[in-house]
C-alpha positions as CSV (number, residue, x, y, z in Angstrom):
1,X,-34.8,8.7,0.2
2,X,-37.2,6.4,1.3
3,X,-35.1,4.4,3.6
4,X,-32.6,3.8,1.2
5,X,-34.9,1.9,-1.1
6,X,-34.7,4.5,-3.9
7,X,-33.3,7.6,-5.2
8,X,-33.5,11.2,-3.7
9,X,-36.6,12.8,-5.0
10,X,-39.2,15.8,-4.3
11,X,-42.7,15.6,-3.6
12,X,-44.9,18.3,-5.3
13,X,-47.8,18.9,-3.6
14,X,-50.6,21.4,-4.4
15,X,-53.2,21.8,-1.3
16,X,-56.4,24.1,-1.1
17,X,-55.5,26.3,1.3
18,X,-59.5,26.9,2.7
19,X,-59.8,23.2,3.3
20,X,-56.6,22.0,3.6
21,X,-57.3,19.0,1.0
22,X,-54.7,17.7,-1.2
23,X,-55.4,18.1,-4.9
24,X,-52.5,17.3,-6.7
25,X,-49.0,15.1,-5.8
26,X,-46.2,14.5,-7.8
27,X,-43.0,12.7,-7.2
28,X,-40.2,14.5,-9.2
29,X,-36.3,14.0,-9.5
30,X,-35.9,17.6,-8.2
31,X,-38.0,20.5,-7.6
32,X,-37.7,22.1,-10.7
33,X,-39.6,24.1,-13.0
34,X,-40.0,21.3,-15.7
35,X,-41.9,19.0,-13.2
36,X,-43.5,22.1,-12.0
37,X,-45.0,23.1,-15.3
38,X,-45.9,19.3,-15.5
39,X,-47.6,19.0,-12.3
40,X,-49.4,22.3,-12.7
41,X,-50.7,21.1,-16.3
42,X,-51.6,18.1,-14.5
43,X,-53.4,19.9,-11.7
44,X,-55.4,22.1,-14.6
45,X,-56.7,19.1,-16.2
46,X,-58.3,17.9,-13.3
47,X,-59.4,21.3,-11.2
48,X,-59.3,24.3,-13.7
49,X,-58.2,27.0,-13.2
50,X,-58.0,28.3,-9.3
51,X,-58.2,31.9,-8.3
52,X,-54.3,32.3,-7.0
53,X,-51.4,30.0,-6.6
54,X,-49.4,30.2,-4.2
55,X,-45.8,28.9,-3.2
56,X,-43.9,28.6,0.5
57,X,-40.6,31.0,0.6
58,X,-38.0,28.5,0.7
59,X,-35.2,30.7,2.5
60,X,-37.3,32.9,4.9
């Protein structure tokens, strides 16, 4: 919430897992799959195409 200077939000964040670089961060209202499709179209653009995509299990 950043100290109460602004609303909740999620950060996006799409990392090469070899390197551990940060390609891609978005600020969305939510972690949804409109500011996914979004932030992946973004990411596209800019890198192409990568070999896999991967996402974290969010309840394991």
């Amino acid at each position: 919430m950043f100290e109460n200077r602004g609303p909740k939000c999620a950060l996006l964040v799409y990392i090469d897992d070899a390197t551990g670089k940060l390609l891609h961060l978005r600020f969305a209202t939510s972690a949804n799959t409109f500011d996914y499709l979004h932030a992946t179209k973004a990411y596209l653009q800019q890198w192409g195409k990568p070999i896999a995509f991967y996402s974290p299990d969010r309840y394991g």
